[in-house]
C-alpha positions as CSV (number, residue, x, y, z in Angstrom):
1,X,-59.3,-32.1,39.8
2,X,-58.8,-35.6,41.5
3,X,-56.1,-38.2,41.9
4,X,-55.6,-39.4,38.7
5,X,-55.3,-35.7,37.2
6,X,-52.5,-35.0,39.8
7,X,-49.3,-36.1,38.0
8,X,-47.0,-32.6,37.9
9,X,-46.5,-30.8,41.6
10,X,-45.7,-27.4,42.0
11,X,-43.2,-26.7,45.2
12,X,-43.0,-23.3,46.9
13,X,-39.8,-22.8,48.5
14,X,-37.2,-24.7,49.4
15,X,-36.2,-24.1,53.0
16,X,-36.7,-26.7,56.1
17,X,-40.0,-27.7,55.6
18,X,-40.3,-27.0,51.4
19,X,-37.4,-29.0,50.8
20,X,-38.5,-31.7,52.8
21,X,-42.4,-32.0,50.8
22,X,-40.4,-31.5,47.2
23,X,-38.8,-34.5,48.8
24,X,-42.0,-36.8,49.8
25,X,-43.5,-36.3,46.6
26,X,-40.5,-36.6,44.4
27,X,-39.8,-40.1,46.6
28,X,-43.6,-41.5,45.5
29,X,-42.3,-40.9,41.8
30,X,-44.0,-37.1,41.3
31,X,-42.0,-35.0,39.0
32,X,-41.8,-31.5,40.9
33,X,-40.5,-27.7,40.2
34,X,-39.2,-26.6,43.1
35,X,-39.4,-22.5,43.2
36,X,-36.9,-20.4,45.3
37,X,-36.1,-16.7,45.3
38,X,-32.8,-17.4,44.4
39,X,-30.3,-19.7,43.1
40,X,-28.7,-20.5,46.7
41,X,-31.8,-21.3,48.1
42,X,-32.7,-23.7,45.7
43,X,-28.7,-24.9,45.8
44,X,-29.4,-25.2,49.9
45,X,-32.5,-27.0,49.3
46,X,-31.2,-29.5,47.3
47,X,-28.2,-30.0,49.5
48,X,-30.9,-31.0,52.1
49,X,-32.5,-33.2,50.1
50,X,-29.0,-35.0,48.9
51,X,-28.9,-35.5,52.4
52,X,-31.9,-36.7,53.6
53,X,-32.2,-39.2,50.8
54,X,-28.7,-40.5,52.0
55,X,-30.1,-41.1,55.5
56,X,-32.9,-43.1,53.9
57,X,-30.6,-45.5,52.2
58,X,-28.3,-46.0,55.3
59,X,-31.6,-46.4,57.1
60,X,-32.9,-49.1,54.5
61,X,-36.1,-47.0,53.6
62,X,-34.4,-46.6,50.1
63,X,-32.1,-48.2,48.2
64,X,-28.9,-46.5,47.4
65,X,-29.5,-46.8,43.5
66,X,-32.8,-44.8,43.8
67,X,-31.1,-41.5,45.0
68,X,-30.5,-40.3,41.8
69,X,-33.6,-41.3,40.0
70,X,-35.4,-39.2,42.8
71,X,-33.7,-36.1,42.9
72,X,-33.9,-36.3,39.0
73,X,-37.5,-35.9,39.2
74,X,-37.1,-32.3,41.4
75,X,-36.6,-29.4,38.5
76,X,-35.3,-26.1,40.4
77,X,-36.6,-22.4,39.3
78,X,-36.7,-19.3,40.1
79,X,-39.4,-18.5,38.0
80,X,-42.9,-18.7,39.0
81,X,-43.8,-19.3,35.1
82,X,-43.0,-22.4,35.7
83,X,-46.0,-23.8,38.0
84,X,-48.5,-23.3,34.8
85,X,-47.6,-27.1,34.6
86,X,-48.6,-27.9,38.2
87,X,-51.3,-29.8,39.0
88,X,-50.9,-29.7,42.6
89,X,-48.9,-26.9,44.5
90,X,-47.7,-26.8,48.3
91,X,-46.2,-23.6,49.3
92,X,-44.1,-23.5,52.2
93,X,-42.7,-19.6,52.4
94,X,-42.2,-18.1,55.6
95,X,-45.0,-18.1,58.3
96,X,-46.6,-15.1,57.7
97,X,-49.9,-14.2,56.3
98,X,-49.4,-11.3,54.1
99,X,-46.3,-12.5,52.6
100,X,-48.5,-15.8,52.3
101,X,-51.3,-13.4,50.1
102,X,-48.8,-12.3,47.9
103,X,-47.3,-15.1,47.0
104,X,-50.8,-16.5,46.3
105,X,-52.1,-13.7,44.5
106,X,-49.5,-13.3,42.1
107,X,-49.4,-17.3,42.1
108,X,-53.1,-17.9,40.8
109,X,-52.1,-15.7,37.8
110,X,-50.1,-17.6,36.7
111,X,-51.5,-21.3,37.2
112,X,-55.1,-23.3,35.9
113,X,-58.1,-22.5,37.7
114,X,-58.5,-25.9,38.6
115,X,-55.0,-26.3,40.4
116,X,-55.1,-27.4,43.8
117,X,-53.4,-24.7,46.0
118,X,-52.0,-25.8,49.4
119,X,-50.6,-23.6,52.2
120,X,-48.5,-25.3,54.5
121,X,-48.9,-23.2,57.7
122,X,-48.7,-24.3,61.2
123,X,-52.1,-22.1,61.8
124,X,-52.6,-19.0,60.2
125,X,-56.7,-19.2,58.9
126,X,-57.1,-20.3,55.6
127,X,-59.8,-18.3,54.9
128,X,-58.0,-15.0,55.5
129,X,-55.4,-16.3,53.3
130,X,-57.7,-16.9,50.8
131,X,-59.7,-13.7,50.1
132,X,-56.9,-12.6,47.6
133,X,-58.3,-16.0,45.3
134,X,-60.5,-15.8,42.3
135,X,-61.0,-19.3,43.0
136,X,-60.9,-20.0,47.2
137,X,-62.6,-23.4,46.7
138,X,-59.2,-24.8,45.7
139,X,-57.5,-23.6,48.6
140,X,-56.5,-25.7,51.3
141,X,-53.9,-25.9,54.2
142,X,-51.6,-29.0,54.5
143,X,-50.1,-28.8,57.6
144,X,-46.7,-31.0,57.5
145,X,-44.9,-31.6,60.9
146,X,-41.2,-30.7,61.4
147,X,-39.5,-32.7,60.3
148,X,-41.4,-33.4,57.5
149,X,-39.2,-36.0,55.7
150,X,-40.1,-37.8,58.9
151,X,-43.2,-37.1,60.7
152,X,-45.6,-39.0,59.0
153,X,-48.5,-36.3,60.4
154,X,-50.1,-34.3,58.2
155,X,-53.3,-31.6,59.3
156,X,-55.5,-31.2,56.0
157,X,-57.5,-28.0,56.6
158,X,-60.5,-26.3,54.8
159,X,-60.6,-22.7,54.6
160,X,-64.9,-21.3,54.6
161,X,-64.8,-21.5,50.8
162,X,-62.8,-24.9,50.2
163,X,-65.2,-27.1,48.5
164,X,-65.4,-30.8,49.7
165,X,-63.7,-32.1,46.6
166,X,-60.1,-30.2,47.2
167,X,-60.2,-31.7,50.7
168,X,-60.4,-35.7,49.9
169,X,-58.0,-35.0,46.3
170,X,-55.9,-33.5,48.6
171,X,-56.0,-36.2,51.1
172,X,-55.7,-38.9,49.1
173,X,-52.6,-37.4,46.9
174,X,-50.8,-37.4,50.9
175,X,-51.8,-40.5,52.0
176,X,-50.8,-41.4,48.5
177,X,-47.3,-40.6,49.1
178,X,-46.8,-42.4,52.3
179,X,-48.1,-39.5,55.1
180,X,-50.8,-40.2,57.8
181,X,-53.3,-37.2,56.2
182,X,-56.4,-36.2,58.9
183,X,-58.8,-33.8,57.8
184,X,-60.7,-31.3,60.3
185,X,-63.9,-30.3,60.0
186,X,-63.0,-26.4,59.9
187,X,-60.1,-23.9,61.1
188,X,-59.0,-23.2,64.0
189,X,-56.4,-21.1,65.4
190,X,-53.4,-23.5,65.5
191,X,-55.5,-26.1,64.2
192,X,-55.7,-29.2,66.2
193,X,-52.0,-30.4,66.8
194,X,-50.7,-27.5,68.1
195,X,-53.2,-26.7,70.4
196,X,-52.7,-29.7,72.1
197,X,-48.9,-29.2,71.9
198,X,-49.5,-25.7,73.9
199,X,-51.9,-26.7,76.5
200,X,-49.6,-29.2,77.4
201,X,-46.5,-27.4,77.3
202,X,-48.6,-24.4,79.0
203,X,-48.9,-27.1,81.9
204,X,-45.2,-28.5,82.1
205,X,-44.2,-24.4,82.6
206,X,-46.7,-24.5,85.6
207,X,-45.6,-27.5,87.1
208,X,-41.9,-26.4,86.5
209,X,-42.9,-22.8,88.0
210,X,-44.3,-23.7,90.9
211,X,-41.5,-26.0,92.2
212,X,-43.9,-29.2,91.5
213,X,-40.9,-30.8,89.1
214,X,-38.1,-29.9,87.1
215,X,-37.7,-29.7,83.5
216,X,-36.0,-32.7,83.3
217,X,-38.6,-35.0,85.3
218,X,-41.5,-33.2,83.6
219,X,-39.8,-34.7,80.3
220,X,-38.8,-38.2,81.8
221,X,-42.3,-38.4,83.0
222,X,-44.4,-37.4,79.8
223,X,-41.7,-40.0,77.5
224,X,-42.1,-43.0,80.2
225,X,-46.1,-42.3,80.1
226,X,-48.0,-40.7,78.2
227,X,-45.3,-40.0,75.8
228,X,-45.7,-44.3,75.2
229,X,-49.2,-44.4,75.7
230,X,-50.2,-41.8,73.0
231,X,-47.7,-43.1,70.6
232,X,-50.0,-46.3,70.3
233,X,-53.4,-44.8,71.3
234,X,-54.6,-40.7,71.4
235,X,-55.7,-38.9,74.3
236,X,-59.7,-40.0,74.3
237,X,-59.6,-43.4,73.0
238,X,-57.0,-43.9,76.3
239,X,-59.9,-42.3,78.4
240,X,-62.7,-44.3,76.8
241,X,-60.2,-47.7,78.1
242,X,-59.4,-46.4,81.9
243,X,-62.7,-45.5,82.2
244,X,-64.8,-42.2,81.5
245,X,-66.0,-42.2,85.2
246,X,-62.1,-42.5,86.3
247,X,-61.5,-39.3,84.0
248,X,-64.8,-37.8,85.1
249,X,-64.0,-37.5,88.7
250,X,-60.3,-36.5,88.0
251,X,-61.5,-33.5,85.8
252,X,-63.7,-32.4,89.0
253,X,-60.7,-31.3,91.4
254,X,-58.0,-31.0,88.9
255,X,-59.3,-28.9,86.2
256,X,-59.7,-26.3,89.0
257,X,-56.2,-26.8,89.6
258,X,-54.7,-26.4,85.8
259,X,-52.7,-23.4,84.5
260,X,-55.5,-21.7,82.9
261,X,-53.1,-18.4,81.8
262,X,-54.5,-16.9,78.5
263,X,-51.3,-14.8,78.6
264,X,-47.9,-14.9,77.5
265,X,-46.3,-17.7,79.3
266,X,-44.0,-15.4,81.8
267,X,-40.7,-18.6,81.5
268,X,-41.0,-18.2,78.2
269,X,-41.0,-15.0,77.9
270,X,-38.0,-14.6,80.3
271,X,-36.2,-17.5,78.4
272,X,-36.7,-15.4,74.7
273,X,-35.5,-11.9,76.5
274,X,-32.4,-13.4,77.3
275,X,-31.9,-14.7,73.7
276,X,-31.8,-18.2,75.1
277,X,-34.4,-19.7,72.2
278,X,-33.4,-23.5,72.7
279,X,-30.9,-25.8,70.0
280,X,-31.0,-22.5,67.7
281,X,-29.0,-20.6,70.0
282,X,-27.4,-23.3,72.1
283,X,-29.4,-22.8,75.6
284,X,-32.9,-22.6,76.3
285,X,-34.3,-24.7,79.2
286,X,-31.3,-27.3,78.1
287,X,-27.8,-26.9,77.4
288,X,-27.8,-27.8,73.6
289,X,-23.8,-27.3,73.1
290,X,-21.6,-29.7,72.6
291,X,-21.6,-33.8,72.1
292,X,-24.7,-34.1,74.4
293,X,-27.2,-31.7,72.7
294,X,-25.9,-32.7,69.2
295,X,-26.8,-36.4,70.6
296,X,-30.2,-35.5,72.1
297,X,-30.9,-34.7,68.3
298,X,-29.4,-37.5,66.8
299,X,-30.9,-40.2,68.8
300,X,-34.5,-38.3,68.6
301,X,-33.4,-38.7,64.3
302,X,-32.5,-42.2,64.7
303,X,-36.2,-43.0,66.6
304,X,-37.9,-41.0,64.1
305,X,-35.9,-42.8,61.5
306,X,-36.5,-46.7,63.1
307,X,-40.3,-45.6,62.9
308,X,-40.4,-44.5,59.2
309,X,-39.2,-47.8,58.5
310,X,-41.2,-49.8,60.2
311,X,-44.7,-47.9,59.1
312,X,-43.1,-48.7,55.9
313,X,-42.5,-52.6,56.1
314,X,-46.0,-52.4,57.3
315,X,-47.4,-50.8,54.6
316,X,-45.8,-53.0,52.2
317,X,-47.1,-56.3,53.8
């Protein structure tokens, strides 16, 4: 399987993140069956995309004309029959990894042994998904960030048994459709993104438990900093232009000084006992109710939004 054998995709799911990849690849002009459990699911799902697609045209990343063309190209089922005529499936069912080996077990029964098979976990292994495969070599995770109509991120991830030709087909299909695809060299737990994402939010608790900040300044400090420095430039190129020897004799007292808890974090811990789990429940270490949480979201949309768009004129010039 390469590229030019892709043309049907397969679409597991239809929930926050699967309705948002039926999406992507129905937008780059793929035709896809999008599979639910049930007919409200898939109902919900396309609801989602409705919307989404909406917010693209008012955002000038569509036209309002091409709306219907694309959610014409998205076929909804609840039978799994139907991915016999995939040639590329992502699967995006809840994150856990032995409902993730049933639905691939039964899946492969059904579908070509040349089918590339795509998990899109947030860091469950791969190749402990995989050992319910005849074929693990076409296995693969693709790892889209939430939200994934808009975070152009995606973490391509080889399982032991993946061979090297799944990995760049699959790469290229998603860079193909307008995401930023980076491959890693092998698994790891939480792969890449969200490790950094923990030690750094592992940190902020510190700093917040120990009286060093408040939430808030933590926050105004990473956006007004790093926040803008990493948006143009990662972590280790920034070192490599303030200087390794700057870094090097930071790390000597400060690394000694770092959370280094292996632990549950004990804030968040307290936070989730109190059923206090952030936007979802309207508290967490912000007040999310009412106009100024549902604005915090919004304008976060709108960035998100205003960035799509300009990778896009980019791309086209």
């Amino acid at each position: 399987m390469n590229l030019t054998t892709i043309r049907t995709i397969g679409n597991l799911g239809a929930g926050t993140m699967g309705h948002a990849t039926a999406l992507q690849f129905a937008m780059a002009g793929y035709p896809v069956i999008l599979v639910d459990q049930n007919n409200e699911a898939l109902d919900n799902g396309m609801a989602l995309i409705k919307k989404d697609l909406h917010t693209f045209a008012d955002n000038h990343i569509i036209e309002d004309e091409e709306v219907a063309p694309i959610m014409a190209r998205i076929t909804t089922t609840t039978d799994n029959q139907a991915l016999a005529k995939a040639d590329f499936i992502i699967e995006s069912v809840v994150e856990n990894v032995s409902v993730k080996k049933q639905v691939w077990a039964a899946t492969e029964q059904i579908i070509r042994p040349d089918t590339i098979c795509a998990t899109n976990t947030s860091g469950l292994d791969p190749t402990e998904i995989a050992t319910v495969l005849t074929h693990p070599e076409r296995f693969v995770v693709a790892h889209f960030w939430n939200p994934a109509q808009l975070m152009p991120l995606v973490e391509v991830v080889p399982g032991e048994a993946t061979a090297q030709a799944t990995v760049t087909t699959t790469l290229a299909l998603l860079n193909k459709i307008g995401k930023h695809a980076v491959p890693l060299q092998k698994a790891s737990l939480g792969f890449v993104g969200n490790r950094i994402q923990l030690a750094v939010l592992r940190e902020c608790l510190h700093i917040v438990n120990q009286g060093i900040a408040t939430p808030e300044a933590v926050d105004d400090i990473v956006k007004y900093s790093l926040g803008r420095r990493w948006g143009i430039l990662g972590p280790i190129v920034s070192a490599d232009l303030g200087g390794l020897d700057v870094f090097d004799n930071i790390s000597k007292y400060l690394y000694a000084d770092l959370s280094n808890t292996t632990g549950e974090d004990v804030q968040l811990k307290a936070k989730v006992d109190e059923g206090h789990l952030g936007l979802k429940t309207g508290q967490g270490f912000y007040d999310w109710q009412g106009h100024d949480g549902a604005k915090l979201v919004a304008d976060r949309d709108q960035a998100l939004l205003d960035a799509l768009a300009s990778d896009q004129k980019k791309t086209q010039k």
